[in-house]
N, C-alpha and C positions, 0 to 999 in steps of 0.2 A: 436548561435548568431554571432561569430568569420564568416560566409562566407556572412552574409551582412552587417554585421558593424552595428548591432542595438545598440541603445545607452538608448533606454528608455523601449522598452517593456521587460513584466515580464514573457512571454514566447519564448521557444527558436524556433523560426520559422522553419520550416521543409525544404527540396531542394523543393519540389513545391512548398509554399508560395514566396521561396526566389525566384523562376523562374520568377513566377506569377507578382511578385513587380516589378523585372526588365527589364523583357518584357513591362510591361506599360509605367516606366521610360523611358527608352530608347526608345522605338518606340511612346510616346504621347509627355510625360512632356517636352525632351528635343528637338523632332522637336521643340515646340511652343516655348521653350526658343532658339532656334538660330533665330527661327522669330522675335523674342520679341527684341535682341541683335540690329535688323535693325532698330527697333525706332528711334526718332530722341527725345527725351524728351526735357522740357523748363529748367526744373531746375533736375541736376544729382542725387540730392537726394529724386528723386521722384522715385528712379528705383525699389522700394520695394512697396510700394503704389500700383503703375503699375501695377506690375505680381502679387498682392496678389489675385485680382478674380480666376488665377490661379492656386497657391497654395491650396487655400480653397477648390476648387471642386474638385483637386486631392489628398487632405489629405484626401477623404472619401476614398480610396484603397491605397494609401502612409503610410498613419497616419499623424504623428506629424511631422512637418518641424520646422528648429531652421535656422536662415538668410540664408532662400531661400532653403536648403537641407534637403531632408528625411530623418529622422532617421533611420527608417528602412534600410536603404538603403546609410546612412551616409559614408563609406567606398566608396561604389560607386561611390556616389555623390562629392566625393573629388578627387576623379580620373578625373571626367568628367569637372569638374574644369579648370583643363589643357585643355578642350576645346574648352572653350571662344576664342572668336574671338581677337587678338592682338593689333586690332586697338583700343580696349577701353583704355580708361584709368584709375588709381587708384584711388577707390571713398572713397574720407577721410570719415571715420566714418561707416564703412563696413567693417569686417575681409577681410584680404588678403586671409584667403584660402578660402571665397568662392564667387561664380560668380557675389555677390553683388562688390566685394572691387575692 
């Protein structure tokens, strides 16, 4: 579990699984998330609403996301963090650490 940061499943994911998860991540979930980043939304606290169509259809090979990040993949997912674009700004009532806040 320690080389992808799972925080909920009861089995310990193997280096292919863990590949498998990452390669998706990072060449699906997070192009759509710097796309998603260009939005222009009405109200800021709609940013979770927004992206939940895609959460949903990529927790069937993610799993379970907790505000906005894989579990499986939770470690990851706090690194890539650091990715968001700078020009956003801090959204009260969203964790800082992740790409919601």
């Amino acid at each position: 579990m320690g080389l992808c940061g799972s925080l909920y499943n009861s089995h310990t994911l193997d280096r292919s699984e863990i590949s498998t998860l990452r390669r998706f991540y990072e060449s699906g979930h997070l192009k759509l998330l710097s796309i998603y980043f260009k939005r222009i939304l009405t109200h800021d606290s709609d940013i979770l609403n927004a992206f939940s169509g895609i959460i949903r259809a990529h927790s069937r090979v993610l799993g379970k996301f907790h505000w906005g990040l894989p579990l499986n993949l939770f470690a990851s997912a706090l690194l890539a963090t650091y990715l968001t674009p700078h020009y956003l700004t801090r959204q009260p009532g969203f964790p800082s650490w992740s790409w919601l806040g």
